[in-house]
VMD Tcl script that draws the C-alpha trace (Angstrom):
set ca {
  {-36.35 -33.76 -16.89}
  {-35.43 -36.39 -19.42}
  {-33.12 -33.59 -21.40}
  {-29.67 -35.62 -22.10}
  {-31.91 -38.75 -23.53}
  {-29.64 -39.96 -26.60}
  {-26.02 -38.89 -24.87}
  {-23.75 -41.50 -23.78}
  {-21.31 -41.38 -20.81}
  {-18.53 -43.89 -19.40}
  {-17.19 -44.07 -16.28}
  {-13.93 -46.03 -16.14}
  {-13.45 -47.18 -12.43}
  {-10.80 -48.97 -10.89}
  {-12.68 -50.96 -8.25}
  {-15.82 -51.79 -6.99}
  {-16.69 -48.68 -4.49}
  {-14.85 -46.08 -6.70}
  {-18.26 -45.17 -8.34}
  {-19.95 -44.15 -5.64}
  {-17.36 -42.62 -3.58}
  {-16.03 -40.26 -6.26}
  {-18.90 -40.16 -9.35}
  {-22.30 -41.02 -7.76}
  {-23.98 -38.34 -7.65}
  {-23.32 -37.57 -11.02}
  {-23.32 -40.80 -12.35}
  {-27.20 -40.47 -10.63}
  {-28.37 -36.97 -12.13}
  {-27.36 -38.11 -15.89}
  {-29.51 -41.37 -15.48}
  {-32.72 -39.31 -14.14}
  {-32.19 -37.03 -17.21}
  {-32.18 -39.69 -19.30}
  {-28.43 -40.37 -20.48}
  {-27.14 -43.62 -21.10}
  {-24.41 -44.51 -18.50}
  {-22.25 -47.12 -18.46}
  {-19.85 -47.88 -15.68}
  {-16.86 -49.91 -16.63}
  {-15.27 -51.45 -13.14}
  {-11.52 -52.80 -14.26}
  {-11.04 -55.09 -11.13}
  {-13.09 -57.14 -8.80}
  {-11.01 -55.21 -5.80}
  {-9.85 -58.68 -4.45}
  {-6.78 -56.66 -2.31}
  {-9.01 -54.57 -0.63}
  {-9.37 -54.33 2.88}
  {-12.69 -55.46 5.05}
  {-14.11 -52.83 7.44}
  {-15.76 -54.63 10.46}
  {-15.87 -58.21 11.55}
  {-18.50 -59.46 9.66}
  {-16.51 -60.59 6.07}
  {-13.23 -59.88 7.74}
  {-12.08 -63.56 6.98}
  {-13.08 -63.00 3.07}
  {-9.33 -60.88 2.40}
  {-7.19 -62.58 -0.22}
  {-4.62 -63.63 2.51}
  {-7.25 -65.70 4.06}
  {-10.78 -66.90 1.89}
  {-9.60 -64.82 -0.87}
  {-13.43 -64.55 -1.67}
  {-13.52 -60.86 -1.25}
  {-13.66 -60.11 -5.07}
  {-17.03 -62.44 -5.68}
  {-18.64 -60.60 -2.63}
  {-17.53 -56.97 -4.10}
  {-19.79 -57.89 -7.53}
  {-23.23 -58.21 -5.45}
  {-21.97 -54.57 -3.50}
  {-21.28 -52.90 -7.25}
  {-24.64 -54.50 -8.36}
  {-26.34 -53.04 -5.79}
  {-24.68 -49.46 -6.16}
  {-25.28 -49.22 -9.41}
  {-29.46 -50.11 -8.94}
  {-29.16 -47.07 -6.38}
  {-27.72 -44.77 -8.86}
  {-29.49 -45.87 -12.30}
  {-27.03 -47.04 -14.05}
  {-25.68 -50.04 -16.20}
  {-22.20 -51.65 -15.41}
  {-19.49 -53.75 -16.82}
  {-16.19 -55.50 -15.74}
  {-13.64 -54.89 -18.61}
  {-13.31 -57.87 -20.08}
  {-15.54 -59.82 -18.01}
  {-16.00 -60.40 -13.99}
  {-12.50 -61.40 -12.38}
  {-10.46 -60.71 -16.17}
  {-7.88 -58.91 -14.26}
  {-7.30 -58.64 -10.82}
  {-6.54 -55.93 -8.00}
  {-2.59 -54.73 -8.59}
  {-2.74 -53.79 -4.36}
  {-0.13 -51.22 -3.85}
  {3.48 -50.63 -5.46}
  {5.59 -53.20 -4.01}
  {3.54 -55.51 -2.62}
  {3.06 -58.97 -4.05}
  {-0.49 -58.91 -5.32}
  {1.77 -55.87 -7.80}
  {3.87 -58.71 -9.42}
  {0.47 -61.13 -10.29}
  {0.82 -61.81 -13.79}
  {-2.81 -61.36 -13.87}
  {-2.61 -57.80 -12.27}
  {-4.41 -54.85 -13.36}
  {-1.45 -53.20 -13.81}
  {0.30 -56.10 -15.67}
  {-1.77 -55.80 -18.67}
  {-1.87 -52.81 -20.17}
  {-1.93 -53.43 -23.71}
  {-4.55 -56.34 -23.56}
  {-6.52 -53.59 -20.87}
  {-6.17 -50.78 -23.45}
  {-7.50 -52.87 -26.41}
  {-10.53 -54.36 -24.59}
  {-11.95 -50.55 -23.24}
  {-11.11 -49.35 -27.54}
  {-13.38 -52.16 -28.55}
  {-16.06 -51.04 -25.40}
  {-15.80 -47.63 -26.27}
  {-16.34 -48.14 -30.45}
  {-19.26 -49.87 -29.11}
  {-21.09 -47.49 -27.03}
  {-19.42 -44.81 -29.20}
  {-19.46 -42.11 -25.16}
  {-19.54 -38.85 -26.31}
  {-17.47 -38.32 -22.97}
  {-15.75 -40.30 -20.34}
  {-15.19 -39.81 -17.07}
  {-11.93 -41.61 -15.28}
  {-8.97 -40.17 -12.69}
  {-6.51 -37.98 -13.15}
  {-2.62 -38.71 -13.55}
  {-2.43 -39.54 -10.05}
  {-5.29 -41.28 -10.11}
  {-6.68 -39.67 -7.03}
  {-4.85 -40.56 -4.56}
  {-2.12 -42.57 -5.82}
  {-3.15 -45.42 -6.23}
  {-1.78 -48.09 -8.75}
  {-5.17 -49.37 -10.41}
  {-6.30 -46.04 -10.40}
  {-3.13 -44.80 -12.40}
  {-3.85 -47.53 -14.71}
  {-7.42 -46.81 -15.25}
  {-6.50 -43.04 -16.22}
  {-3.44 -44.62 -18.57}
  {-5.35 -47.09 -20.65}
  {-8.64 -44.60 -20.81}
  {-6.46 -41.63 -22.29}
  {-4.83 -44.46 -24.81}
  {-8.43 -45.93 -25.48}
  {-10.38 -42.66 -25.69}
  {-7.15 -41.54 -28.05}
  {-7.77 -44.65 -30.85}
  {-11.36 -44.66 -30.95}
  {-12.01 -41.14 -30.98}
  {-13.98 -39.96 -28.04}
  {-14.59 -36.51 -28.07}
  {-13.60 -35.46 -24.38}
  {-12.40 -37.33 -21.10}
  {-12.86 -35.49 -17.81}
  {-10.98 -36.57 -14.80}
  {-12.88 -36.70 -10.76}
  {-11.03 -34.63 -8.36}
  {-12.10 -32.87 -4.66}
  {-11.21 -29.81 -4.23}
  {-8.78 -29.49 -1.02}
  {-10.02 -26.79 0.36}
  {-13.85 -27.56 0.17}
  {-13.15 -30.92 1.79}
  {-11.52 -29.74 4.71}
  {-14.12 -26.93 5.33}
  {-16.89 -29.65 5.69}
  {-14.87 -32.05 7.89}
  {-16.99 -31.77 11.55}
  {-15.20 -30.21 14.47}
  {-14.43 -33.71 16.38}
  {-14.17 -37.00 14.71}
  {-17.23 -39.75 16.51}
  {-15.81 -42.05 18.96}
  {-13.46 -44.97 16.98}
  {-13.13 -42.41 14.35}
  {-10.26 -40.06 13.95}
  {-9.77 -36.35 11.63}
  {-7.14 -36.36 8.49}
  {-3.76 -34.97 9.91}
  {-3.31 -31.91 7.02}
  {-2.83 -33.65 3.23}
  {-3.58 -37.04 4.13}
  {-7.05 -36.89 1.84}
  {-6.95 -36.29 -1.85}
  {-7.28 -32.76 -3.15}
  {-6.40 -30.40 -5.72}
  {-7.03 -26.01 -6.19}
  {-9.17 -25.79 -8.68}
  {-12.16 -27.43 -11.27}
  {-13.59 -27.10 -14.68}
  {-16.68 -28.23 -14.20}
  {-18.55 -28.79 -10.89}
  {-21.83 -30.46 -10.15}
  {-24.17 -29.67 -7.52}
  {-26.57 -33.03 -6.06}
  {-30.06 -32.23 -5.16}
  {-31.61 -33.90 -2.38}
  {-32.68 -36.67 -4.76}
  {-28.70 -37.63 -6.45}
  {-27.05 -37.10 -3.12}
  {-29.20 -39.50 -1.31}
  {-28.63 -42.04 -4.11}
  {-25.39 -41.59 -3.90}
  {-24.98 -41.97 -0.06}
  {-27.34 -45.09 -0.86}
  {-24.78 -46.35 -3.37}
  {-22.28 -45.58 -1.07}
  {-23.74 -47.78 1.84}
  {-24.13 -50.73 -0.54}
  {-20.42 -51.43 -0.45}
  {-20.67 -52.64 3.05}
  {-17.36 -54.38 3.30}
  {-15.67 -50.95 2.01}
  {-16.91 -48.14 4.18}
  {-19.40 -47.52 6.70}
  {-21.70 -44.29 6.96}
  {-21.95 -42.27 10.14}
  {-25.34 -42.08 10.00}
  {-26.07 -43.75 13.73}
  {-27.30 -47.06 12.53}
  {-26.46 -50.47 12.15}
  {-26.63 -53.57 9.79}
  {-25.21 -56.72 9.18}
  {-22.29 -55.89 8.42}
  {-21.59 -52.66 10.62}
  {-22.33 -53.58 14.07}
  {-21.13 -50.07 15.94}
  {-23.89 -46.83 15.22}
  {-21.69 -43.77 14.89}
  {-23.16 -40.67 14.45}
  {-21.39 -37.93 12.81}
  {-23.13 -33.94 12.94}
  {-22.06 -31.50 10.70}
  {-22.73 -29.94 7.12}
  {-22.88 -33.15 5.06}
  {-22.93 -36.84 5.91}
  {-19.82 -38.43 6.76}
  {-18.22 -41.92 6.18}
  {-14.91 -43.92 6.86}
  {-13.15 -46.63 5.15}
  {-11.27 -49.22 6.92}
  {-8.73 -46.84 8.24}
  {-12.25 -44.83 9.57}
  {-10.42 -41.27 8.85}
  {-13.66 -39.19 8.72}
  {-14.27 -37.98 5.53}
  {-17.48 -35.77 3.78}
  {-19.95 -37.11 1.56}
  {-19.93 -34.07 -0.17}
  {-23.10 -32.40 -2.11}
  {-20.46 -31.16 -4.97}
  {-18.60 -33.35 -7.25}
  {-15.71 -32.16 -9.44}
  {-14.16 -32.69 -12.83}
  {-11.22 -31.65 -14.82}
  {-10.87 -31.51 -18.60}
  {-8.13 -34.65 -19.28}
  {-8.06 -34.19 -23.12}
  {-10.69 -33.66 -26.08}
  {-12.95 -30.79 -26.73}
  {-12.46 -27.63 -24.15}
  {-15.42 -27.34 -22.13}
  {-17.54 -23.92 -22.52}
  {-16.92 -20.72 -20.18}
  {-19.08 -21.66 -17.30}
  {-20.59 -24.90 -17.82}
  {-23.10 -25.95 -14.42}
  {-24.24 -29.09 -13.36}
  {-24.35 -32.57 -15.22}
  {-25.03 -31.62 -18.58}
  {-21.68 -29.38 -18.91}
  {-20.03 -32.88 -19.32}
  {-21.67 -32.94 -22.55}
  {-21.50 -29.24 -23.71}
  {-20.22 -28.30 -26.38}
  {-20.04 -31.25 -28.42}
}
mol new
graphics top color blue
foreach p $ca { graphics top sphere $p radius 0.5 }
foreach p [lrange $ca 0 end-1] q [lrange $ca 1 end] { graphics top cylinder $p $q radius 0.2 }
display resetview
């Protein structure tokens, strides 16, 4: 179906990875239908952490070349799921905060630094594309983290002064996430203790991947190589150990290789803008309505 051809979406990530992980699948179904999609990454993820040996050496305490090797991984992701992408102003304009207190958090050039500048360049992105919604975190920003607070501060202010009609926020639903975790975690691998993943009660809108989004969303997933690896039993360059994972879904680990789902739903809460409809289903509730 080509049925949302002339709608416009943004998705305003934090880092390179956070597209997949939390938006891929839908982020997929709205390109196949024919939506234009624009991903807008805010940071090159230069603090992040390397899974594996391969790039260990590229962290920003060592070769600090982790953020130039994160652009080919988004490139690739976004090819898997269809869509176009942009670094707000420009590759490398601000850099990863890292977490509250550490010292990547006091760079001048820190996401989290710049808020005003930040806000101004996604108003002047989003007059442009003129989304009829946006996708971005919630208050929280997930999980807590700072970049991803920022991302959901300067998209509210943004989506506020250039008049976009509705902002949704990604969110997993606790209780769906721990019903698809397997029974025993692969060897290397361990289970969440209780609350450590992200999770909240309830959605407004929740979208269902077919066989065709969540496989290019597990593909988008796997392009991020440094970030996470899929337990999927094979290898590649840069994951040299197979682990293989059975249970409902597919399963993956970042660097701290906590098993989590790849799950086939993704879900959204309304942020701010036009209520969504009584019982909107699958991608094109993001636009309903308006």
């Amino acid at each position: 179906m080509r049925d949302l051809v002339g709608y416009r979406a943004v998705f305003v990530h934090a880092h390179p990875d956070d597209e997949a992980i939390t938006t891929g699948g839908t982020i997929a179904d709205l390109a196949r239908r024919g939506a234009d999609v624009t991903v807008v990454t805010c940071t090159l993820g230069e603090e992040g952490e390397v899974i594996g040996e391969t790039y260990q050496h590229l962290v920003a305490d060592e070769a600090d070349q982790l953020g130039g090797f994160r652009i080919g991984e988004l490139a690739a992701s976004l090819r898997a799921l269809g869509a176009r992408g942009e670094f707000l102003g420009g590759a490398g304009r601000f850099r990863d905060s890292g977490m509250a207190g550490s010292p990547a958090h006091q760079n001048p050039r820190a996401f989290v630094n710049n808020t005003d500048v930040a806000t101004d360049l996604l108003v002047s992105l989003f007059e442009r594309i003129r989304p009829h919604a946006v996708v971005t975190y919630d208050a929280n920003g997930g999980y807590g983290h700072p970049d991803h607070i920022q991302a959901h501060r300067i998209t509210h202010a943004a989506a506020t002064r250039a008049g976009v009609p509705r902002v949704l926020h990604t969110v997993r639903l606790a209780h769906e996430t721990n019903a698809a975790l397997p029974a025993a975690a692969p060897a290397g691998w361990r289970l969440p203790q209780p609350g450590e993943l992200d999770g909240v009660d309830e959605a407004d809108l929740s979208i269902v991947l077919d066989d065709a989004t969540y496989a290019a969303k597990t593909s988008s997933m796997q392009a991020h190589a440094t970030q996470l690896w899929i337990a999927n039993g094979l290898v590649s360059e840069s994951n040299p150990h197979a682990v293989l994972c059975d249970g409902p879904v597919v399963y993956y680990a970042l660097s701290n290789l906590i098993v989590q789902p790849l799950q086939r739903v993704e879900h959204y809460q309304l942020g701010a803008g036009v209520p969504l409809p009584d019982g909107p289903d699958g991608a094109d509730g993001i636009f309903c309505g308006l």
